[in-house]
N, C-alpha and C positions, 0 to 999 in steps of 0.2 A: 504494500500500500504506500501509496504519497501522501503529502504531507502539508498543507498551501495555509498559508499565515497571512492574514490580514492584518494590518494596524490601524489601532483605534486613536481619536482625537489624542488621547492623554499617555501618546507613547506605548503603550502596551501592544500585544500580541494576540490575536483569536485565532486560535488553530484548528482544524477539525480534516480526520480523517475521508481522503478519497480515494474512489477508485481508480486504478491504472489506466490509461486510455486503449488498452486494446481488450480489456476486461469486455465490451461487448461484444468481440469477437472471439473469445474462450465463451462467454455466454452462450452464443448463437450454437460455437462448437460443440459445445455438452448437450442442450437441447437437443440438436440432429439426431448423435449420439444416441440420447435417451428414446428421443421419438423410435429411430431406426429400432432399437432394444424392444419397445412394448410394440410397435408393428411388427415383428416378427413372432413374439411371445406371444401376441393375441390371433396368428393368424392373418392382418391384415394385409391383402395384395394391393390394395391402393396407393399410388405412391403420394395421393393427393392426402388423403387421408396421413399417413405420416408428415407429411406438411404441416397441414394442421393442427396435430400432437405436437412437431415442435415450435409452432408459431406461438403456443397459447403457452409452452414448457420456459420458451423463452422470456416471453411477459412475465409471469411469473416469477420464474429464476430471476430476471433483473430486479423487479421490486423488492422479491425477498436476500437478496445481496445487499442492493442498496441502502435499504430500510434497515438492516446490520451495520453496515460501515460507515454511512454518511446521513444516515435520520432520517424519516420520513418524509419528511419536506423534500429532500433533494431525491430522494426514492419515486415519488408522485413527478417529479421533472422527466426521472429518467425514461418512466414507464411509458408517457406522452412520448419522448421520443421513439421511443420502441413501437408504440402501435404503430405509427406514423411508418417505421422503414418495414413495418409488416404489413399495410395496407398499401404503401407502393410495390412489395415482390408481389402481394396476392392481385395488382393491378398488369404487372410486368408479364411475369410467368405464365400466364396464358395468351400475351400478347406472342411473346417469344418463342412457343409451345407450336401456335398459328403459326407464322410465318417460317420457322423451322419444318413443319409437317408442310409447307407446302412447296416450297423450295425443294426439298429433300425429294418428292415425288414429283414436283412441274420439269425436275431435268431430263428427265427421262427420257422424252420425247421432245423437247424445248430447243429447237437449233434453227439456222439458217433455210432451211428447207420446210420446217412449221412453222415461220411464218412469210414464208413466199408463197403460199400455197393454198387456194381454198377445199372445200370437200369436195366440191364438182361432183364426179360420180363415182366415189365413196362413198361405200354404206359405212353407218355410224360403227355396228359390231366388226368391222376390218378394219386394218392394221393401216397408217398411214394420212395422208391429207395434211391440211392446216387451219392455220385462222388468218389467213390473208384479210379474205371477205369481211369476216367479223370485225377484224382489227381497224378497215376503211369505213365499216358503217358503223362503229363507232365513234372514232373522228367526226366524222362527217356531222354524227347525232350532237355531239355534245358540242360540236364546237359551230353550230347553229344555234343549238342552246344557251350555249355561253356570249353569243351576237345578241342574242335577242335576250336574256334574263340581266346580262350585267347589268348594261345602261340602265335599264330601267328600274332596276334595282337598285342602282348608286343613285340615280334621279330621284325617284322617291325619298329614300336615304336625306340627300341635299334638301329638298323639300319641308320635310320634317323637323332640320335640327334647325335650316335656315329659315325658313317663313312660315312652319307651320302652324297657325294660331289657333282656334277656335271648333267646331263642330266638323270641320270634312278632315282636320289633323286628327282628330280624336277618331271619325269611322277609318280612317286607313291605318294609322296604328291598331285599330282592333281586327281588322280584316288579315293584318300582315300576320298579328299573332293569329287568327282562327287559323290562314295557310302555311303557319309555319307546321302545326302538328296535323295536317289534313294527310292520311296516308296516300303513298303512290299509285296506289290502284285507285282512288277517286281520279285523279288529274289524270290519267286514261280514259276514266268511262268519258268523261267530260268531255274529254276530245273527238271519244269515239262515236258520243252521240250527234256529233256535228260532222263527224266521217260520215253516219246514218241517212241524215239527213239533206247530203251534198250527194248520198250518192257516191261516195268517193274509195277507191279499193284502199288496201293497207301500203306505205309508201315509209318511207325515213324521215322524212317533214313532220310527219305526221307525231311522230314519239319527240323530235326536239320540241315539239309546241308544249307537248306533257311534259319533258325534261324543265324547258323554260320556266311552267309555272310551277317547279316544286324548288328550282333555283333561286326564282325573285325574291322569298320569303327568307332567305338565309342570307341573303346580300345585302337586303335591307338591313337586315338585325346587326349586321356586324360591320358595315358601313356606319351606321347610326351613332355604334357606340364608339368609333375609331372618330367621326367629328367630333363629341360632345369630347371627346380627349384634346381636343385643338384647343391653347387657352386663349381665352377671350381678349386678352390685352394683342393678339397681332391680329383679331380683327379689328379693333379698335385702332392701333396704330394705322393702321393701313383705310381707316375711312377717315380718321382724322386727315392723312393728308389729301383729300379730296375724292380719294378712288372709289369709283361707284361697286356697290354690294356685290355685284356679277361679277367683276373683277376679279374683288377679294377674294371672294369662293373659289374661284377657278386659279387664281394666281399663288395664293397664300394656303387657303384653307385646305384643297385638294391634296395639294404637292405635301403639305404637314404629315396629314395621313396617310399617304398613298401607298404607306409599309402595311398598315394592317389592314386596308382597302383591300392589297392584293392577296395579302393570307386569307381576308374572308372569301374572296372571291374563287380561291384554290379551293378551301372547305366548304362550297359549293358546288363544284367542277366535280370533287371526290367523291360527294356523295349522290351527284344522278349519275355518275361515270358507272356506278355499282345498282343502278336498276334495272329490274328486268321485268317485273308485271308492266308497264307503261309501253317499254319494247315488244313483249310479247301479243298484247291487242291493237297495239296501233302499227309494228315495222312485220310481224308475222314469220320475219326467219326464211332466209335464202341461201341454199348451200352453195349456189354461184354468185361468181363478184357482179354485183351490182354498183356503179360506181356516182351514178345518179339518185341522191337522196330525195328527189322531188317524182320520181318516177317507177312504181313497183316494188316488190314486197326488198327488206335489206335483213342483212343479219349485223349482229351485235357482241361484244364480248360476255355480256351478260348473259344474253339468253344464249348464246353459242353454250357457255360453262353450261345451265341447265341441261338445255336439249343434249350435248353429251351425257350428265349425270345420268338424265332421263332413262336413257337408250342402257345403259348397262353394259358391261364387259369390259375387262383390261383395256384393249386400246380406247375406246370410249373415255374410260377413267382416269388412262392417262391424257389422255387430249385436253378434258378439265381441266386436270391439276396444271398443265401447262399454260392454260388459258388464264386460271386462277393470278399464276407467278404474272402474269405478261400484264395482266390490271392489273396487280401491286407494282410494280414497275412502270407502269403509265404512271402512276395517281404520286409516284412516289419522284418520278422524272420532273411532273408539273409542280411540285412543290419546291424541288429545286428551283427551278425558273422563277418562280414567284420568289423565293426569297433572293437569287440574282437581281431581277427586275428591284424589289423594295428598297434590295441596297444604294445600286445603282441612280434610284429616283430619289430618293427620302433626303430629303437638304440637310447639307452640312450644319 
């Protein structure tokens, strides 16, 4: 044990013993340890379940250590710290669990040749193909979607922090929040009842109009709160010396945020990049490359993953898991970009 001495107004010395600083990691050691001991003693094949036995061995063990060597007070400090790095592994280790299990199966089949390559006329249960198709009428979807939901979504955004006063500010923020938890499958039928009624077949237009409205509602939201972070004195400055409100907004206020503008805009991207009900009633799935979003049925990486899962058999299942790796790899490419692009825009 160490040893740490304060000194009080009138010269004297308050000492009190503490723990060593790697004592949480003999902690954590002995828990495993322990855990590993009663999961094998008790039978238990879960390796999750030993987890658990030592996430709660280690709580525990640190309180009852601390509460010995350093008092209760500093016991109660330690223990807060402890939940904390046990509620970020129990947040990590299935993150890392996913992406491990799919990596580890998407290589299988994941090369230069799946993705140069559509299914064409490959059945789903044989060996071979690609996601050429998929991987273009994805593109194609989201980044129609992403023309038509940003703007309008950072517009409204603007709208809001800068002018909006009164009764029509109050209905569109309530409307933004009804669409922000409106599931995907609504913003399909919605479209598709206007497919219905136009008379119109299934086309790749058609799912970015779906993608667009479940976008707008998360661009707004995080647009909104990336202005209310601009501080008021450079609007101010910047109207004191004459500059008109439009200006400002676009000269000053835009450019301030335009780092978390684009991350919200990315966690928008990421999340219709990964739907498939909206795809699946409005684009319908084409195992040839269709390279015209405005014309005939498209396929998708989303629904591509399904309708593989769907179909069943090794090559099928690995097709998925490759198609899986190749979105995380998109979603994770465009995040890059965005934080390039924030650095690069965000004023010195």
């Amino acid at each position: 044990m160490s040893t740490a001495a304060v000194t009080d107004k009138r010269g004297g010395s308050l000492s009190g013993a503490r723990l060593p600083k790697w004592s949480p990691w003999a902690i954590a050691a002995g828990s495993v340890a322990v855990a590993v001991g009663i999961g094998i003693g008790a039978g238990l094949d879960s390796e999750v379940q030993w987890g658990l036995i030592a996430a709660i061995l280690f709580v525990l063990g640190t309180y009852g250590i601390a509460a010995r060597v350093e008092g209760r007070r500093q016991a109660k400090d330690r223990v807060a710290t402890s939940l904390v790095w046990v509620a970020f592994l129990l947040a990590v280790v299935p993150l890392v669990s996913l992406v491990w299990t799919t990596v580890s199966r998407g290589v299988k089949v994941l090369d230069v040749y799946f993705l140069t390559h559509s299914m064409g006329i490959v059945a789903d249960t044989e060996a071979g193909g690609g996601i050429y198709h998929a991987l273009i009428g994805s593109l194609e979807q989201v980044g129609l979607a992403t023309l038509m939901g940003a703007p309008i979504g950072v517009l409204t955004a603007v709208y809001l922090v800068e002018y909006g006063r009164g009764r029509l500010a109050r209905s569109v923020t309530f409307f933004v929040d009804v669409m922000t938890g409106i599931p995907s499958i609504v913003a399909g039928l919605f479209i598709l009842s206007l497919m219905l009624i136009l008379e119109l077949e299934p086309f790749g237009f058609a799912g970015s109009l779906a993608l667009a409205i479940l976008m707008m509602p998360v661009v707004v939201r995080s647009t909104e709160e990336m202005l209310k972070l601009v501080p008021n004195e450079l609007r101010e400055a910047s109207l004191a010396l004459g500059v008109p409100k439009w200006r400002t907004i676009l000269k000053v206020v835009l450019p301030t945020a335009i780092g978390g503008i684009t991350t919200g805009v990315m966690l928008a991207i990421a999340r219709i990049a990964g739907e498939t009900a909206p795809v699946l009633l409005l684009v319908f799935g084409n195992p040839f490359i269709n390279n015209n979003p405005f014309e005939g049925a498209q396929a998708s990486l989303p629904l591509y993953i399904y309708q593989q899962y769907a179909a069943g058999g090794d090559p099928a299942y690995d097709r998925a898991w490759a198609a899986s790796l190749t979105l995380i790899a998109f979603v994770m490419i465009l995040n890059l970009v965005a934080r390039g692009i924030a650095r690069w825009k965000t004023p010195r």
